[in-house]
N, C-alpha and C positions, 0 to 999 in steps of 0.2 A: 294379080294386082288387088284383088276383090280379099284377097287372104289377109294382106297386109294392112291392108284398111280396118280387116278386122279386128285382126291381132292388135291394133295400133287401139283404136274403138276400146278394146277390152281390157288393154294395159292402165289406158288413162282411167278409166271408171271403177280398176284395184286401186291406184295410186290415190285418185279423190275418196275411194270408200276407207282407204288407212286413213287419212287426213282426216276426215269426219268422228271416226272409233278414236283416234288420238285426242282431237281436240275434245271431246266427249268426256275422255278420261278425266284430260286437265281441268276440267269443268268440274269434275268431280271432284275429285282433289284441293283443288282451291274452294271449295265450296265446303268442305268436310273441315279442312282447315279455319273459314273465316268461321262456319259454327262452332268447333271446339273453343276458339275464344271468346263466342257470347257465354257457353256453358263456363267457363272459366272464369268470367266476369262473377257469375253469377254464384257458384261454391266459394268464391274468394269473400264476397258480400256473406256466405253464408256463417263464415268462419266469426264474420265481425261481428254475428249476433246471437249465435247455438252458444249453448253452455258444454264447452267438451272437457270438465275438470273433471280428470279422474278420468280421463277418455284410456282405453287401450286400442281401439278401432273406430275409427270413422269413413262410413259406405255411404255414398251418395250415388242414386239410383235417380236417374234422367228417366221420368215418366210421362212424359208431353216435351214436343217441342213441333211450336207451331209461327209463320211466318207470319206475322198480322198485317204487315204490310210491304209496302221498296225498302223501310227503312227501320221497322221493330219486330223483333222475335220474340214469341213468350216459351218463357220454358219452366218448365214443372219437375222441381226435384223432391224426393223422398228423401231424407237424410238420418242415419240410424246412428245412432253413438253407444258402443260397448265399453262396460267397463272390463278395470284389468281382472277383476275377479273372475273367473272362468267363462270369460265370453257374454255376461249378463249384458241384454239389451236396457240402458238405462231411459235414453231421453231418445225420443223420435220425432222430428218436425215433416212438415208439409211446407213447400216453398214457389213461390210464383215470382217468379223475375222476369221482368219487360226491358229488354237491350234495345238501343239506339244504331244506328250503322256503322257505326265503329267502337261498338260491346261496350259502351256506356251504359248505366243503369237508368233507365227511365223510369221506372215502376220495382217495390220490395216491397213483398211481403212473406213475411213465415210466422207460423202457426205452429206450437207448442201442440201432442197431442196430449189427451188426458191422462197415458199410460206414463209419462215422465215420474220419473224420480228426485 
């Protein structure tokens, strides 16, 4: 009897230990997802103000992202624009976007660096 209690005891504490790794995951997932559309917000805004004439490549490199609060994220993009001429890095910005809880911009700023063409 003492078996079955056990067996019974250790069944339910695998069954709650997957329930917990699962929901865990989906935590993840959905959380992965609601940031990619604050960074999404945020390269979209970036397009409306980088100069990409003449662009053959545009690399935008997530350097910071950080949760400022329940309801703003800041995130810090590097963003490099090549021309078609064999790869030449022309214009390169620094970018600081403050998303609201549903990837609105609350805050833009970018920053030309001095290497620009």
């Amino acid at each position: 009897m003492s078996n079955i209690k056990s067996i019974s005891s250790l069944t339910i504490l695998v069954l709650l230990g997957l329930s917990v790794v699962s929901d865990a995951n989906a935590d993840s997932a959905r959380s992965m997802r609601i940031t990619n559309e604050h960074i999404q917000a945020c390269v979209a805004e970036i397009g409306r103000h980088a100069d990409y004439d003449n662009a053959a490549r545009v690399v935008h490199q997530v350097v910071g992202l950080d949760q400022k609060n329940l309801e703003e994220m800041e995130i810090k993009v590097e963003t490099l624009v090549f021309l078609k001429s064999e790869g030449e890095l022309a214009r390169e910005y620094r970018v600081s976007c403050i998303t609201g809880a549903t990837h609105d911009l609350v805050r833009f700023r970018i920053a030309p660096l001095a290497n620009n063409k």
